[in-house]
C-alpha positions in Angstrom: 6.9 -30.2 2.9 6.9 -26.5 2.1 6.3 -23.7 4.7 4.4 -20.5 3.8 4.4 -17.8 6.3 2.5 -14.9 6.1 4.5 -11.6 7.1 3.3 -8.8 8.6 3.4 -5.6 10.7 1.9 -6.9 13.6 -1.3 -5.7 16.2 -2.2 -6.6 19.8 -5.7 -8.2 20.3 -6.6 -5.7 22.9 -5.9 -1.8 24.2 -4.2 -3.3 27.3 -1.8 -4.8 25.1 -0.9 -1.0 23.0 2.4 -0.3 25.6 3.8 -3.7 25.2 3.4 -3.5 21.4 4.7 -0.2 21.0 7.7 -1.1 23.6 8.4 -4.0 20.8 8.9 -1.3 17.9 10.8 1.1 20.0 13.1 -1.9 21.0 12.6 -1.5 24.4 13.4 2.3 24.2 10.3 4.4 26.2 7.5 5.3 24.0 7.1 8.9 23.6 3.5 9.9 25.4 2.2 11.3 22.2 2.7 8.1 20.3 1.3 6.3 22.5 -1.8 8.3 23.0 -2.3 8.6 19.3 -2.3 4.3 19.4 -4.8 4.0 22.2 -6.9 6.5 20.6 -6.6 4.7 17.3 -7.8 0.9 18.9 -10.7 2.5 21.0 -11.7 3.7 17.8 -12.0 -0.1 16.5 -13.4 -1.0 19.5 -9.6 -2.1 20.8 -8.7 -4.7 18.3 -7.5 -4.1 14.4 -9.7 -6.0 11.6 -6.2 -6.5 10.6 -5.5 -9.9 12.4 -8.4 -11.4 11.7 -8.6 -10.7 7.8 -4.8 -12.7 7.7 -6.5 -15.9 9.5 -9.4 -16.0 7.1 -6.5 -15.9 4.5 -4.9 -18.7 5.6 -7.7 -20.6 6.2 -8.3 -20.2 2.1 -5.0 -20.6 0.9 -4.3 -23.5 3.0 -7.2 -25.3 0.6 -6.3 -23.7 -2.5 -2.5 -25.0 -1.9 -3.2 -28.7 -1.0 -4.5 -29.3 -4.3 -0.8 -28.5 -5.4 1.3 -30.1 -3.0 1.9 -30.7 0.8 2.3 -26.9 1.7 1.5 -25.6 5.7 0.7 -22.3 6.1 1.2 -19.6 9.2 1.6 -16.2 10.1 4.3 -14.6 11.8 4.7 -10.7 12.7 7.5 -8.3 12.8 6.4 -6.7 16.1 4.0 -8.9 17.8 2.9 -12.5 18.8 4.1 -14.8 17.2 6.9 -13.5 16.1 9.1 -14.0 12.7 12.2 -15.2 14.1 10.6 -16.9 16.8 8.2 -19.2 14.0 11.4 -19.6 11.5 13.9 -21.0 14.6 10.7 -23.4 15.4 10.9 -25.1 12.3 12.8 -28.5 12.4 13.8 -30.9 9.2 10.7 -32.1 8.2 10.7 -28.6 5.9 12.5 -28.7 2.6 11.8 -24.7 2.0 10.6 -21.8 3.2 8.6 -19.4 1.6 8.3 -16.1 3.0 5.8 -13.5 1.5 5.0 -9.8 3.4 1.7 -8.5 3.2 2.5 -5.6 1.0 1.3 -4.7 -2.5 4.5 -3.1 -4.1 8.4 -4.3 -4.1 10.5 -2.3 -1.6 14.1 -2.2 -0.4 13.4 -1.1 3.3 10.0 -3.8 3.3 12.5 -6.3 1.9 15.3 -5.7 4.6 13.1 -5.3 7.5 11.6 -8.3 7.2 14.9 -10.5 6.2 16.7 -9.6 9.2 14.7 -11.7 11.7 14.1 -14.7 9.0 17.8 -14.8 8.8 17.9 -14.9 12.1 15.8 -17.5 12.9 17.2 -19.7 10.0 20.6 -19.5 11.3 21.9 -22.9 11.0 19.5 -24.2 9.4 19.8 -26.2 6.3 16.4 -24.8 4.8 15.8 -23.4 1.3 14.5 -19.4 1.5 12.0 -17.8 -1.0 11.2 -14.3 -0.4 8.7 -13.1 -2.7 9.0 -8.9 -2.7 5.7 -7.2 -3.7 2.7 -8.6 -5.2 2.2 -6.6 -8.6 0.0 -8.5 -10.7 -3.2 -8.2 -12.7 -5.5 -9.9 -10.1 -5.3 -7.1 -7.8 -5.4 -4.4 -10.5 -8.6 -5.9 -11.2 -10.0 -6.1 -7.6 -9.4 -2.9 -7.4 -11.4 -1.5 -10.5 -14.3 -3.7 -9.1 -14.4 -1.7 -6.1 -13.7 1.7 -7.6 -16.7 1.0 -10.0 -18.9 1.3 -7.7 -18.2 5.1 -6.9 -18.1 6.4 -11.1 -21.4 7.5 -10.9 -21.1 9.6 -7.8 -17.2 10.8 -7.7 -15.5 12.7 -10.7 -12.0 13.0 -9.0 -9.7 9.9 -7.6 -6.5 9.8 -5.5 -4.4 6.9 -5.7 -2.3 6.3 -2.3 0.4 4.2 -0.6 2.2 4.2 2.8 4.9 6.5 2.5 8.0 5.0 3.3 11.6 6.3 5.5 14.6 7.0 2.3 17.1 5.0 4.1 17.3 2.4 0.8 16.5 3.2 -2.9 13.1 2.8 -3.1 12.4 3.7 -6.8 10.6 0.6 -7.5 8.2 1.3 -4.9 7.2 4.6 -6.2 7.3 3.3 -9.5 4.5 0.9 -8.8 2.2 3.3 -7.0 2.3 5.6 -10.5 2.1 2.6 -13.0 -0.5 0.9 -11.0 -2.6 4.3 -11.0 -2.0 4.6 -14.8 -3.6 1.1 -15.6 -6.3 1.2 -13.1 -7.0 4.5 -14.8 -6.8 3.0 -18.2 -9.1 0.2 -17.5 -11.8 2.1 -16.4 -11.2 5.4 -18.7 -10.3 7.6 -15.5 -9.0 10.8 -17.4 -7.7 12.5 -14.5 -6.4 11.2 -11.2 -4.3 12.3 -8.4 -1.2 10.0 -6.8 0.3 10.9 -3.4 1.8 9.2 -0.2 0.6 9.4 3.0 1.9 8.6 6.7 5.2 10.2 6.7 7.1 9.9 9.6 8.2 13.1 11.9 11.6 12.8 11.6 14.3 12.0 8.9 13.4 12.1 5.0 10.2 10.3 3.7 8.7 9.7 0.3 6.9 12.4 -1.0 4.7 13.7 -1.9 2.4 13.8 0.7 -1.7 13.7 0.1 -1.8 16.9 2.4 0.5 18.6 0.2 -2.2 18.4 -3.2 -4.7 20.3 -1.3 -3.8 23.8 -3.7 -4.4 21.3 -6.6 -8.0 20.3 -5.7 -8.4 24.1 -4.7 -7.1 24.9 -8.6 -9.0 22.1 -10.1 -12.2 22.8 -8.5 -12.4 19.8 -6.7 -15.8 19.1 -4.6 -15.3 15.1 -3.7 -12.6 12.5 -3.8 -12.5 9.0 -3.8 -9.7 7.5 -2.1 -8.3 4.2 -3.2 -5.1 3.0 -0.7 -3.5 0.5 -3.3 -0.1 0.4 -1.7 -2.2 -1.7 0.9 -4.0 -4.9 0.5 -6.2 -5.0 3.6 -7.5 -2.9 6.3 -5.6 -1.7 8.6 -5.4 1.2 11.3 -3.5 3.0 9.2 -5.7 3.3 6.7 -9.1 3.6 9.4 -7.5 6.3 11.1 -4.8 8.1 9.1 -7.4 8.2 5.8 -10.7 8.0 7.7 -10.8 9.7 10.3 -7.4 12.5 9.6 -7.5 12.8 6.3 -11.6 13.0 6.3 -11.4 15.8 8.6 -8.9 17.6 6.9 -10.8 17.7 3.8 -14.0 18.4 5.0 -12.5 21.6 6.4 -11.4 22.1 2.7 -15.2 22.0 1.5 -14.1 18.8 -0.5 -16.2 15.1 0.5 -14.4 12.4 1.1 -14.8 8.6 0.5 -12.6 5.5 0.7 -12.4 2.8 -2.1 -12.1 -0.9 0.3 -8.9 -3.0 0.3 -9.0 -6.6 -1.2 -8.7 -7.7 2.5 -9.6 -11.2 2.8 -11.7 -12.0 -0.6 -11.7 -14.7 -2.6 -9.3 -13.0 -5.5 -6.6 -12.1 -2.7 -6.2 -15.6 -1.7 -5.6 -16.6 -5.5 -3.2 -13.6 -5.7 -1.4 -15.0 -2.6 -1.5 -18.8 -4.3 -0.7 -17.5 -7.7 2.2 -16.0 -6.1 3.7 -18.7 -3.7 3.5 -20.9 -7.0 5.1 -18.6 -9.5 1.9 -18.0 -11.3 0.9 -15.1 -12.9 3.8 -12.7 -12.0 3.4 -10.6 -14.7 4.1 -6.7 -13.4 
């Protein structure tokens, strides 16, 4: 039998949960008062619970039947800072496994993603005679192609297009990462004859030395180019998340809209039929061309 786990960042079910979750990233540490504001401003937004939870059940539910046709796989979930937990699910798992197969929700390979995320698996399997897959990045055609379909539907309305990703700390190389973010804009571009596009990163951190550059930082450029509306297409991410509901839609809206310059948001894959291919394709070693 082969265990899949699902990894991800994490989210409480519930604004009384915010301290305990943000106590969990600070490692016990006390959460600065800003951050914590900003986080219970961000779940009252969503009415106090992320969509990001749910969309990861509804894609196991999928790819747990779109893997038994293939072999006697169980699938799960397990989160870097909330319930359950990654080391927590990995030290649970007895002999009956003869691998484990670990895949983080991101859309592009990266270093720091990579490490964070190894740490508490290795943890967990310590001791443990259990094969480990890790599968780094999911850069294959399937999304590419999810993604024109949404974009489409804006051509007729929006002439200008910024292609973004979560910015990430430079503690590790993370060439690849930024790599993907311009090659994926290229052929998204190149399949739907997009002459002109924009690529940036947004959420950078307030302290240390994150990738740049930022989608703040391009505002001269629309001001040089004329720019009167953008659409804004988050491909570094596959589903929605508060980071993209409130950093994009709400921060980035706002900012702008005090520019002159409309704003709209191309959706994520979330939890649609093609992701849970992508996710299949990828735990079976199909499709992995980049």
């Amino acid at each position: 039998m082969k265990k899949v786990i699902l990894l991800s960042y994490g989210s409480p079910e519930k604004i009384e949960d915010v301290p305990e979750y943000l106590s969990g990233i600070f490692e016990g540490k006390p959460v600065p008062q800003n951050i914590l504001d900003e986080n219970i401003k961000k779940y009252k937004m969503v009415n106090g619970k992320s969509p990001s939870n749910q969309i990861i059940s509804n894609l196991i539910k999928k790819l747990k039947k779109l893997l038994n046709k293939y072999g006697d796989f169980e699938v799960a979930e397990a989160y870097k800072h909330w319930h359950p937990g990654i080391e927590e699910v990995v030290s649970s798992l007895d002999s009956d496994y003869e691998e484990l197969i670990a895949l983080p929700l991101f859309a592009f390979k990266s270093n720091n993603i990579k490490k964070s995320y190894e740490i508490p698996l290795k943890r967990g399997l310590n001791g443990k005679n259990l094969k480990l897959t890790f599968i780094n990045g999911l850069d294959h055609s399937i999304l590419r192609s999810m993604w024109v379909n949404e974009i489409s539907k804006y051509v007729y309305d929006f002439d200008n297009f910024l292609f973004t990703a979560h910015s990430l700390p430079l503690i590790d190389d993370e060439s690849e990462y930024i790599s993907s973010l311009m090659d994926n804009s290229k052929k998204i571009s190149d399949m739907m004859g997009i002459e002109k596009y924009y690529t940036a990163f947004y959420s950078q951190g307030h302290y240390g030395k994150w990738i740049e550059p930022s989608i703040y930082s391009l505002i001269e450029r629309f001001k040089n180019d004329k720019v009167e509306n953008l659409l804004v297409s988050p491909i570094g991410f596959l589903y929605e998340h508060l980071e993209i509901l409130f950093d994009l839609d709400v921060k980035y809206k706002e900012f702008l809209e005090t520019h002159g310059i409309g704003y709209a948001r191309a959706k994520t894959p979330s939890d649609a039929d093609g992701m849970a291919i992508l996710l299949k394709n990828a735990i079976l070693g199909l499709n992995a061309e980049s």
